[in-house]
C-alpha positions as CSV (number, residue, x, y, z in Angstrom):
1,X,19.3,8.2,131.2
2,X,15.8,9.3,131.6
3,X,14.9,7.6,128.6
4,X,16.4,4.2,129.2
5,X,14.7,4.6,132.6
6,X,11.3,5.4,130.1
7,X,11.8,2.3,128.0
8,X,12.2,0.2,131.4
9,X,9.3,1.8,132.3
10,X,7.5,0.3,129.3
11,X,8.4,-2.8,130.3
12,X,7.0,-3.1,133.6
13,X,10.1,-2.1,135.8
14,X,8.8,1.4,137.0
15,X,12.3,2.8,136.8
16,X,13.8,6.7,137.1
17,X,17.2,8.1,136.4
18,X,18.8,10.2,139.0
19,X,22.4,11.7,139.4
20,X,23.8,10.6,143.2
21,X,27.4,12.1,143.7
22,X,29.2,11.8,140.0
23,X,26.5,8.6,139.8
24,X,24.0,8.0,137.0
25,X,21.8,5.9,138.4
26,X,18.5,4.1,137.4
27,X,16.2,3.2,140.2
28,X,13.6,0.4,139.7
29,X,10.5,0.3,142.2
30,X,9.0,-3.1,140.7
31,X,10.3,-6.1,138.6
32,X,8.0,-7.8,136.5
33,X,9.7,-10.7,137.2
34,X,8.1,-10.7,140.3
35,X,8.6,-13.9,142.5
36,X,11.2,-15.1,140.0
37,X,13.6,-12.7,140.5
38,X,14.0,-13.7,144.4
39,X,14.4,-17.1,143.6
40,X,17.1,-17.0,141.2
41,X,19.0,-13.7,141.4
42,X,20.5,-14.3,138.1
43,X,17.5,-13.4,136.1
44,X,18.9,-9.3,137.2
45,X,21.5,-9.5,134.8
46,X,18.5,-8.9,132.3
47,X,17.8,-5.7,133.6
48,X,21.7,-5.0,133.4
49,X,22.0,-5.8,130.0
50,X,19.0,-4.3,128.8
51,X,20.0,-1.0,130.7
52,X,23.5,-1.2,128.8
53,X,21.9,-1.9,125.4
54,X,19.7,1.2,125.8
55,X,22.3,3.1,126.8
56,X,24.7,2.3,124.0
57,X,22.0,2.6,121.7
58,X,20.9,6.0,122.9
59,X,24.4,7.3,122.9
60,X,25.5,6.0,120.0
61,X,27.9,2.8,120.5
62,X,31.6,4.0,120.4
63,X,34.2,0.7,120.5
64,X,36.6,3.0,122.4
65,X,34.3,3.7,125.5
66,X,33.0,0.7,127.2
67,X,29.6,1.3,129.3
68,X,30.3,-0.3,132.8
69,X,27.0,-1.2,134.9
70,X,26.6,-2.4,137.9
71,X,23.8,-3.5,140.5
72,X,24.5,-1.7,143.6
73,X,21.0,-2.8,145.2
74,X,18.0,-5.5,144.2
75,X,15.5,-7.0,145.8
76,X,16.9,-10.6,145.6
77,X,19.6,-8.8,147.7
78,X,17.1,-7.8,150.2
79,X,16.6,-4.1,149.0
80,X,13.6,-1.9,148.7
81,X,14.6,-1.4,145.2
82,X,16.8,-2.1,142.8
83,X,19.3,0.3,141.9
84,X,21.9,0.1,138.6
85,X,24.3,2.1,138.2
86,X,25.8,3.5,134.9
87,X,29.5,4.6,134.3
88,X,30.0,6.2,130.8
């Protein structure tokens, strides 16, 4: 997790892993999609997909184990930050 969170990093998202409960989560502090991002709340399901690619990737993708995640909190949504959420 800490290195999806890296990559994200890389790409402007300022992002950490943490483990909240039986939770992986990845927190970003800012989007570089900016202004974008508020106005049309769709462009999160980039950060989504690039958080499950780079999770499947890292761990090696296995057709009997699906990798669920989910946006629990975003900015559009009116959140300090966003925060994904990663079920293995």
């Amino acid at each position: 997790m800490h290195a999806a969170a890296d990559a994200l990093t890389a790409h402007g998202f300022a992002a950490h892993a943490e483990k909240r409960n039986n939770e992986l989560r990845i927190v970003s502090e800012h989007c570089p999609f900016g202004e974008a991002a508020l106005e049309n709340p769709v462009i999160c399901a980039v950060d989504r997909g690039m958080v499950r690619g780079l999770v499947d990737r890292l761990l090696g993708a296995d057709p009997d184990r699906e990798t669920v995640v989910s946006l629990q909190a975003s900015k559009p949504m009116g959140d300090r930050t966003c925060v994904t959420t990663v079920e293995i």
